[in-house]
TORBAGU-168286 format. One record per residue (C-alpha): residue number from 1; residue in one letter; x, y, z. Coordinates in nm, 3 decimals. Example, Ala and Ser with C-alpha at 12.3 -4.5 7.8 and 13.67 -1.06 7.14 Angstrom:
2
+-------+-------+---------+---------+---------+
: kemar : kolse :       u :       v :       w :
+-------+-------+---------+---------+---------+
:     1 :     a :   1.230 :  -0.450 :   0.780 :
:     2 :     s :   1.367 :  -0.106 :   0.714 :
+-------+-------+---------+---------+---------+
//
This chain:
194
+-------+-------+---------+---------+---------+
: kemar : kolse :       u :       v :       w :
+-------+-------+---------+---------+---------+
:     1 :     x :  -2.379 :   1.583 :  -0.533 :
:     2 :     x :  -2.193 :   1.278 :  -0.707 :
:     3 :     x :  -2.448 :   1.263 :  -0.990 :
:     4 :     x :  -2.356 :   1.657 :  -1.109 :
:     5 :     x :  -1.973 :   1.581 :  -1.094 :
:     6 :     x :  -1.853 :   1.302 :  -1.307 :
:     7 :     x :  -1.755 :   1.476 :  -1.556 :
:     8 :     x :  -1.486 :   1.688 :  -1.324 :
:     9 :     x :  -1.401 :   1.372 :  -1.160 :
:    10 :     x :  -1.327 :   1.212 :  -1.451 :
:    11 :     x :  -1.116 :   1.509 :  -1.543 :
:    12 :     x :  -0.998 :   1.475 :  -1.196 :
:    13 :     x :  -0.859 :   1.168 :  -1.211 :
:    14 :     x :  -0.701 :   1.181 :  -1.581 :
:    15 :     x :  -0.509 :   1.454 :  -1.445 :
:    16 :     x :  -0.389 :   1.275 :  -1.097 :
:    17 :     x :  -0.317 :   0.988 :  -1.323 :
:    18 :     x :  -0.107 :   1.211 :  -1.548 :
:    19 :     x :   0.048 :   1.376 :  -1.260 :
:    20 :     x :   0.131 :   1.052 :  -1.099 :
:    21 :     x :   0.183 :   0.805 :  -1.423 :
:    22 :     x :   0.491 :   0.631 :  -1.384 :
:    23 :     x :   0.409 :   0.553 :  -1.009 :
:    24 :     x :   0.039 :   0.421 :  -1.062 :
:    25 :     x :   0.189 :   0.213 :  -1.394 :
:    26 :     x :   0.481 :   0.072 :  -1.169 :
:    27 :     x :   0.236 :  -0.001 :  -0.883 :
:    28 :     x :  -0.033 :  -0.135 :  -1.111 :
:    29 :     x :   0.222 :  -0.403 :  -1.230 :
:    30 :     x :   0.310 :  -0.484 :  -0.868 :
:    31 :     x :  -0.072 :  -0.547 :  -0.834 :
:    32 :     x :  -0.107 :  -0.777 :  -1.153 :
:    33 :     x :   0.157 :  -0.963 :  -1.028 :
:    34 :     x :   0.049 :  -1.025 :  -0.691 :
:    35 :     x :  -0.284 :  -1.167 :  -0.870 :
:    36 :     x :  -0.085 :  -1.405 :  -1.127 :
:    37 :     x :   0.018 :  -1.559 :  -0.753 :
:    38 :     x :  -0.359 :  -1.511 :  -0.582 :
:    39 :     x :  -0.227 :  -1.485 :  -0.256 :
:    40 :     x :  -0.075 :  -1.114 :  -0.221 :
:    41 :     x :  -0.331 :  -0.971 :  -0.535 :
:    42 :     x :  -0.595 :  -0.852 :  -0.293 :
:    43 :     x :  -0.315 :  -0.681 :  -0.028 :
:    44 :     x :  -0.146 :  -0.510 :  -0.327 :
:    45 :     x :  -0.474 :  -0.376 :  -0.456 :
:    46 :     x :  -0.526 :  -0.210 :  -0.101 :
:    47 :     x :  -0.228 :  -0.106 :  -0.073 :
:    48 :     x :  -0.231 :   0.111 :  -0.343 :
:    49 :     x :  -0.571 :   0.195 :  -0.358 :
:    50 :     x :  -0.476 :   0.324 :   0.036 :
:    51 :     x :  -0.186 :   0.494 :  -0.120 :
:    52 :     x :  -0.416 :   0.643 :  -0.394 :
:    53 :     x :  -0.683 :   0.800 :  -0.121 :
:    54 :     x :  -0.399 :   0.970 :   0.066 :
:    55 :     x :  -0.211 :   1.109 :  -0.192 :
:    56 :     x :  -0.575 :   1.249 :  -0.380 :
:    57 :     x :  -0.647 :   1.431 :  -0.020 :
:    58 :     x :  -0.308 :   1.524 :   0.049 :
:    59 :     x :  -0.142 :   1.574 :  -0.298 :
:    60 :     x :   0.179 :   1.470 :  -0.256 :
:    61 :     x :   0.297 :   1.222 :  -0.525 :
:    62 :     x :   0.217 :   0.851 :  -0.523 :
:    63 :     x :   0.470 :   0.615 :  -0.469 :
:    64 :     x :   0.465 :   0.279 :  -0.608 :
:    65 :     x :   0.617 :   0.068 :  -0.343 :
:    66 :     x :   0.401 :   0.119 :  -0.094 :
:    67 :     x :   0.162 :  -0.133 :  -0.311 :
:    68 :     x :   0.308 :  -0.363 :  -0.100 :
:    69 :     x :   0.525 :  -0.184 :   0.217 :
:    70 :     x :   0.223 :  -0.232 :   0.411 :
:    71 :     x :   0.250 :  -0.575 :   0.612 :
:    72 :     x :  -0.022 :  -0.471 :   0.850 :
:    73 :     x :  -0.308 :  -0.446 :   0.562 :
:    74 :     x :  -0.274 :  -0.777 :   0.468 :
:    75 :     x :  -0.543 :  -0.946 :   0.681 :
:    76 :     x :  -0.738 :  -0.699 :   0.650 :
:    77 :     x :  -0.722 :  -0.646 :   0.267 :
:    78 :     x :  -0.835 :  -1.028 :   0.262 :
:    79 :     x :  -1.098 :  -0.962 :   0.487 :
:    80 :     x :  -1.239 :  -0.721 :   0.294 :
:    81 :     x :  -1.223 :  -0.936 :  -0.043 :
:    82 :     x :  -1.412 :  -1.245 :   0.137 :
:    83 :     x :  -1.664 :  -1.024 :   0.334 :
:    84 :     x :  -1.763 :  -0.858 :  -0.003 :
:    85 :     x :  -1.667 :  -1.054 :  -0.285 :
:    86 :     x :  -1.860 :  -1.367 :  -0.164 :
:    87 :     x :  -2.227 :  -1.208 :  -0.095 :
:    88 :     x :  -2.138 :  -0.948 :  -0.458 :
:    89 :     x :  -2.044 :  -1.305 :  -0.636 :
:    90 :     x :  -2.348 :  -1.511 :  -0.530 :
:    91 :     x :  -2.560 :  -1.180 :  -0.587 :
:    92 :     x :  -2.464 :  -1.158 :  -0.909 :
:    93 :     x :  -2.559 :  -1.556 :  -0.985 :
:    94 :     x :  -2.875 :  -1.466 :  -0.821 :
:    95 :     x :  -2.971 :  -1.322 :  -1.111 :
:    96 :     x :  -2.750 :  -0.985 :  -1.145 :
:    97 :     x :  -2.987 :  -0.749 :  -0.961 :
:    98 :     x :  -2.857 :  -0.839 :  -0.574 :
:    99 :     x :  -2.456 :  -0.843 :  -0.692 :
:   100 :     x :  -2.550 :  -0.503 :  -0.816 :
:   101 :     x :  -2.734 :  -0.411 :  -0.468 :
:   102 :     x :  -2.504 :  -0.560 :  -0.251 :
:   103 :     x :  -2.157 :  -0.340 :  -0.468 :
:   104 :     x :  -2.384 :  -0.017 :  -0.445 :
:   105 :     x :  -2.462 :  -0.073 :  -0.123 :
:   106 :     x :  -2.073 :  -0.120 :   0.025 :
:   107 :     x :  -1.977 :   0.131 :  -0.277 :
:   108 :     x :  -1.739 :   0.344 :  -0.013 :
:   109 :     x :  -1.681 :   0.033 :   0.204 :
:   110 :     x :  -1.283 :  -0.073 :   0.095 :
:   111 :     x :  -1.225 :   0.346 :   0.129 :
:   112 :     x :  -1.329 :   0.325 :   0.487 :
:   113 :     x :  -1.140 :   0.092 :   0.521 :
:   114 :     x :  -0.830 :   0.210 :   0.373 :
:   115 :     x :  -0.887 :   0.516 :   0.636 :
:   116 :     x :  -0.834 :   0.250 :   0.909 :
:   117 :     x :  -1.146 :   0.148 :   1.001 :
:   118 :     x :  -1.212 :  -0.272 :   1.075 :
:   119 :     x :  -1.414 :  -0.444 :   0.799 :
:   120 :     x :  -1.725 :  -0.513 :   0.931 :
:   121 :     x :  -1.760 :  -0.123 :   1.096 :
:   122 :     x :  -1.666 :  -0.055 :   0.688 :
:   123 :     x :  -1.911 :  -0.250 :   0.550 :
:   124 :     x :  -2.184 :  -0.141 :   0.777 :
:   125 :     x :  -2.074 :   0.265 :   0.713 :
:   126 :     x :  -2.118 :   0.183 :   0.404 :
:   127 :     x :  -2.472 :   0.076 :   0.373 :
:   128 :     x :  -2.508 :   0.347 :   0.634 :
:   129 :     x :  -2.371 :   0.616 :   0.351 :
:   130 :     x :  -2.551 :   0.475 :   0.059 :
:   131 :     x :  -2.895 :   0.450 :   0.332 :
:   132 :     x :  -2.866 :   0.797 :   0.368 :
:   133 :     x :  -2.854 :   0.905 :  -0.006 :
:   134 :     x :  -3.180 :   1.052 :  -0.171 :
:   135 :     x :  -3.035 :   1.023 :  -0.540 :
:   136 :     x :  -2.888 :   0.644 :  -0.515 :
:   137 :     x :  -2.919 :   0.677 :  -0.914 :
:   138 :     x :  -2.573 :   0.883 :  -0.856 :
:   139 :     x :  -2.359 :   0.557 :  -0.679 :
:   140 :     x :  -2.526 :   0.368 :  -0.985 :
:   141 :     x :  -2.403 :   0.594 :  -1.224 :
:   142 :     x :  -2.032 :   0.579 :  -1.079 :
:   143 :     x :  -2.054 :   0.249 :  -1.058 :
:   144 :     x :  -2.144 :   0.216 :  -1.419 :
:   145 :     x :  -1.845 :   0.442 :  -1.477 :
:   146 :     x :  -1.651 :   0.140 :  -1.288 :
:   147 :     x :  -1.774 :  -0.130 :  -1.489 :
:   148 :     x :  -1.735 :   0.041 :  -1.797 :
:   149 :     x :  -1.305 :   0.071 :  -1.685 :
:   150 :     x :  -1.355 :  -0.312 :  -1.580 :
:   151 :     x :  -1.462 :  -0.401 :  -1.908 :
:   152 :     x :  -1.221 :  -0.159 :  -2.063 :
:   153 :     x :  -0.942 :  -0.329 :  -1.880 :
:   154 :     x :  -1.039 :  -0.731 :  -2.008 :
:   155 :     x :  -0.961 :  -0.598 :  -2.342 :
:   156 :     x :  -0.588 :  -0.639 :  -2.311 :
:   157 :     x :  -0.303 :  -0.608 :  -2.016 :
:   158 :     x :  -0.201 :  -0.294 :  -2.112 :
:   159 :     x :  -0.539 :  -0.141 :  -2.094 :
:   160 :     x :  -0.537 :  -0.321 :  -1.763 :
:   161 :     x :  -0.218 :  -0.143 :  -1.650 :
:   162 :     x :  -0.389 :   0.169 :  -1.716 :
:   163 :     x :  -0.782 :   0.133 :  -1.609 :
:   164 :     x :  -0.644 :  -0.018 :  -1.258 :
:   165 :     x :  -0.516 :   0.316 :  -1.116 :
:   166 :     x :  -0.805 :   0.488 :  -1.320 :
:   167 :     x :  -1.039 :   0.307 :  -1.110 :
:   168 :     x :  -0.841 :   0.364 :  -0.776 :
:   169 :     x :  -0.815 :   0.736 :  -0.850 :
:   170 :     x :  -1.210 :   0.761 :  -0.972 :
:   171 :     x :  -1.346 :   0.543 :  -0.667 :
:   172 :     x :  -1.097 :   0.751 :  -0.433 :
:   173 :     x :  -1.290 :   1.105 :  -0.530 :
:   174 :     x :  -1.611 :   0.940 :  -0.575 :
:   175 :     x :  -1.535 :   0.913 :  -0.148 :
:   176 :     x :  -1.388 :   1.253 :  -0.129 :
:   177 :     x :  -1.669 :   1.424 :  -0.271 :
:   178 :     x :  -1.922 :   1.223 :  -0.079 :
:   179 :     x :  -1.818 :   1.282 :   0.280 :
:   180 :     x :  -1.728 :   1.646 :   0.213 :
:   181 :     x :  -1.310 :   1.550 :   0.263 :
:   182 :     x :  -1.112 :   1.816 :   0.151 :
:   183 :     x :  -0.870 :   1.726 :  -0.167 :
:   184 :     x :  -0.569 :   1.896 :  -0.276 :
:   185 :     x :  -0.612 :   2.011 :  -0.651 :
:   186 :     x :  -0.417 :   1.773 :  -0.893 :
:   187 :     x :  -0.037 :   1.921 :  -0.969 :
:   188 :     x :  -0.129 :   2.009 :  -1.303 :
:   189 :     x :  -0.389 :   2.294 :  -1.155 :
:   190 :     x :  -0.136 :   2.419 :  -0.904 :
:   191 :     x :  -0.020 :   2.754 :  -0.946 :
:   192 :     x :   0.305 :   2.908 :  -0.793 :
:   193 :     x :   0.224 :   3.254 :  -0.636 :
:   194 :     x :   0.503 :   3.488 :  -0.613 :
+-------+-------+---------+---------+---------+
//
């Protein structure tokens, strides 16, 4: 249930971020910059946030050039920003309440498709997911948790720097947890056996 874990998933994700600092900080700057110049922002972002998801389920450390090793994404990443960003954008002129709708509603839609799948199939899983949910006051609750990094991050760029991979690392176990994936405990909870 997402609604009885955010406070472990916060904890979670402090301690990937931790783990993983100097990567996610390096990686995060490689994003920024790619958004000062618009066109490779959005194919950074999923790059790492791709990068993020596998490292959380297989625990191996990030690294922060693969925010933008990954040629192939870069349609897609763009994709993903118009197919969603447009309909969130003129929900939220629409007087807040359908932006809100519509970013609930394709919540786990950029982690689908960060697992591969096309845009539109991750859009429409999506909705599927969030269809399927009898507590949807859980997605709004982590999506609160969202905004409240979002706004966190306009304060300055180095709060920025920091809430970006927060978010990536949060939104990446929100979709762990959901579909039941299997995560590898952060390296700080890892115990040698002898």
């Amino acid at each position: 249930m997402l609604d009885l874990q955010i406070d472990q998933r916060f904890k979670r994700t402090w301690d990937f971020f931790v783990g993983n600092a100097t990567a996610l900080l390096l990686g995060s700057l490689v994003v920024l910059a790619g958004f000062l110049v618009v066109i490779p922002g959005p194919w950074f972002a999923f790059n790492l946030l791709q990068e993020t998801l596998e490292c959380v389920r297989t625990g191996r450390p990030v690294r922060w050039q693969a925010a933008y090793e990954r040629p192939g994404n870069f349609l897609k990443s763009w994709g993903l920003t118009l197919a969603m960003g447009i309909p969130i954008a003129l929900g939220f002129m629409l007087f807040v309440v359908p932006g809100v709708l519509l970013a609930l509603f394709w919540f786990h839609a950029p982690l689908l498709a960060a697992e591969g799948r096309p845009v539109l199939e991750s859009l429409a899983e999506g909705g599927r997911i969030f269809q399927r949910r009898k507590d949807w006051a859980s997605y709004f609750i982590n999506f609160l948790v969202l905004v409240v990094l979002s706004a966190v991050a306009g304060a300055t760029f180095l709060a920025c720097l920091v809430t970006l991979p927060l978010s990536l690392i949060y939104l990446a176990y929100c979709h762990t947890d959901e579909l039941g994936l299997g995560t590898v405990p952060p390296l700080s909870e890892r115990r040698i056996i002898v």
